[in-house]
N, C-alpha and C positions, 0 to 999 in steps of 0.2 A: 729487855722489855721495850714495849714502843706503841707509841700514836695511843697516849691512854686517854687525850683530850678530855681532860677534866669530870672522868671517872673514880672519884678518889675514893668513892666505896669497893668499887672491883680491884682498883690496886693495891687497897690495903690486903685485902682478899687474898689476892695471889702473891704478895708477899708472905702471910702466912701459910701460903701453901707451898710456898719453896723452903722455908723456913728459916730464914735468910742468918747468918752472923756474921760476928766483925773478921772473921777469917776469909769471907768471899768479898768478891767485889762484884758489884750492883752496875751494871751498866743499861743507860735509857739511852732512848734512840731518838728522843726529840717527841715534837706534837703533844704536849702536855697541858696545849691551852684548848677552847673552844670547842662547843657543841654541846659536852658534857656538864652537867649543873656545879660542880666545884672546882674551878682550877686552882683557885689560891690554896684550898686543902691538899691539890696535889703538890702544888711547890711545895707546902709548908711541912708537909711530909717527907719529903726528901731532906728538907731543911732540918726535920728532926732529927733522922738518920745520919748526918752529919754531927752534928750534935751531939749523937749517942754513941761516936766513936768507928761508926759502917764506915766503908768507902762507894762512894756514888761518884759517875763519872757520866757528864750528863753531854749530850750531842745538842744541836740545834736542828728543829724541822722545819717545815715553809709556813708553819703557822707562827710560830714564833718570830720568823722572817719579817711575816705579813702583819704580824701586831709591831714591829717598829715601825715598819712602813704605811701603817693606818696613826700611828702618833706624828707623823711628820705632814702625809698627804692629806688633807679635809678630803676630796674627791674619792681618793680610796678607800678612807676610812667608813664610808655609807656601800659601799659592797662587801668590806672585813665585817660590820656588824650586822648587814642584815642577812647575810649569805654564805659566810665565814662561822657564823659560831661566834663571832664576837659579843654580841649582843649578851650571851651569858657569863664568858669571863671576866665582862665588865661586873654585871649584877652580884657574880661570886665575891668581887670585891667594894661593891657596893657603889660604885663613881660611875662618873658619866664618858670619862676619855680614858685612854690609854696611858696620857701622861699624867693621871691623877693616880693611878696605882702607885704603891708605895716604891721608895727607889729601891728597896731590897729588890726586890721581885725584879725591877726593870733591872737593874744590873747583871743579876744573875742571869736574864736573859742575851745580854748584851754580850758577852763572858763567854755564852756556849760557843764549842767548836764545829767543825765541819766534821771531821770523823774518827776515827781511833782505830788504832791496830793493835791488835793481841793476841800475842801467840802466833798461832795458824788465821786467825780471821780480821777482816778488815770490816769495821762497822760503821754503817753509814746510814740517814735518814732513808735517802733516795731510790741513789743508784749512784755509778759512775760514769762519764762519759771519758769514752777509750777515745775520742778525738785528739785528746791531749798525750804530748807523749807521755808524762807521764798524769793519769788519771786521779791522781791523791793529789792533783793541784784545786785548791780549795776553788769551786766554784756553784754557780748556781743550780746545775743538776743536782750536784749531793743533795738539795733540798729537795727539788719539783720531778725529777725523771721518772718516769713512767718507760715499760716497753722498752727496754735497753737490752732485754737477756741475747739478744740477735750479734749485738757490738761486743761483748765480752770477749777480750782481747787475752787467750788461754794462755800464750806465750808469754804475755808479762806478767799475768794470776800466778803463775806457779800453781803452786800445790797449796794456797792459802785459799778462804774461802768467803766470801762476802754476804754479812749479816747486815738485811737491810728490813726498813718499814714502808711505810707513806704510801703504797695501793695494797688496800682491803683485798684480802683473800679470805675463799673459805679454810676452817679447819683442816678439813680433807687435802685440801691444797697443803698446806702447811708440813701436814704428816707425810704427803708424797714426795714435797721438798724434803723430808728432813732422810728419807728412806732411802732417797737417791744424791744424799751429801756428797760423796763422792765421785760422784759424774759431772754433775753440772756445776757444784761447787756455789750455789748462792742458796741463800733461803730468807724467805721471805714472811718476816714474822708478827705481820701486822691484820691483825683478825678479823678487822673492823669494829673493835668495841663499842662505839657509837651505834653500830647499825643493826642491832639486834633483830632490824625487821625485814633485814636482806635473808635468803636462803643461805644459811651456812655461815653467817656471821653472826656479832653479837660478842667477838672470844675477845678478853688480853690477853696474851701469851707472853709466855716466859720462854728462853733456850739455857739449858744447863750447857754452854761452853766446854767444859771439861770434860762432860758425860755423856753430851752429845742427846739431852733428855727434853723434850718439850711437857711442859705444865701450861692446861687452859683454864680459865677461871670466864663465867659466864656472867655477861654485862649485870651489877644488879642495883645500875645506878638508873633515874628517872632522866631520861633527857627528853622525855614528851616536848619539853620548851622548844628543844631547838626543832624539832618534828614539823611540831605544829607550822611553822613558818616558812617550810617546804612548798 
């Protein structure tokens, strides 16, 4: 799953609908803060599922990026809150700064990695930039890349497949990525949960890795907040 941006009624959702146990492993792909009206419900969900014995294994996305870096910069910090979504994850936890959130929450963010490999597929917020020789060197695209599918570098891919989030797709998109796994070998599993008011978003999405199975669960959280501010 990914980019649930502080949806934490849809993710509980689609965790019931995957029906999740301590036998699988739960992998996020980052963007769990902003826009959406709960993000402390979403860490602390996760936090539970730890707790209860699950394996979660959490990536970092450019919002998570961007909330260290609106704790550090004053200047930036007045575009992360009014433009970002920050504005809400602040309110979810009730303080006025970034560095007033509890230190739990700021470590675990601190913590998160750049991407993970499993099996056949490599999972990553962004995308990869093939500039590099090798492209799994931790950098700033895994977060922010957009429009990369042109560079994908099939020589070094092999036969592995890259599961990524961070540009909103429709559904439809999603189902045609998953139809043609084998050609193009990326998929792109980020629905826009936040955007319910775009054509064809609105989705969190889930990928069954092993089955190769997509589950959508449709937004049914209030982010009117962040709308309005548009």
């Amino acid at each position: 799953m990914t980019d649930i941006h502080g949806c934490a009624r849809s993710f509980e959702a689609l965790l019931d609908q995957v029906a999740l146990t301590t036998a699988d492993e739960l992998y996020l792909l980052g963007d769990y803060i902003d826009r959406g009206p709960d993000s402390k419900a979403v860490f602390d969900r996760i936090f539970d599922l730890e707790d209860q014995g699950y394996t979660v294994r959490c990536l970092r996305g450019n919002h998570e990026d961007a909330f260290q870096v609106a704790a550090k910069n004053p200047e930036f910090f007045y575009g992360w809150y009014n433009s970002w979504g920050g504005k809400e994850t602040l309110q979810s936890f009730d303080v006025g700064s970034p560095g007033m959130v509890p230190l739990q929450y700021r470590s675990f963010i601190k913590k998160l990695g750049y991407f993970f490999e499993v099996d056949e597929y490599i999972l990553v917020h962004a995308g990869l930039d093939f500039r590099y020789s090798n492209p799994l060197t931790p950098n700033e695209d895994m977060l922010y890349a957009r429009d990369w599918y042109d560079s994908i570098d099939y020589d070094w891919l092999g036969d592995r497949i890259i599961v990524h989030g961070h540009t909103p797709v429709s559904r439809e998109t999603i189902e045609n990525q998953r139809e043609k796994l084998n050609e193009h070998q990326v998929l792109d599993i980020d629905g826009g949960c936040f955007a319910q008011h775009l054509p064809g978003k609105g989705w969190l999405c889930a990928f069954d890795m092993t089955n190769r199975k997509l589950y959508f669960q449709r937004n049914i959280d209030d982010v009117s907040s962040y709308w309005r501010g548009r």
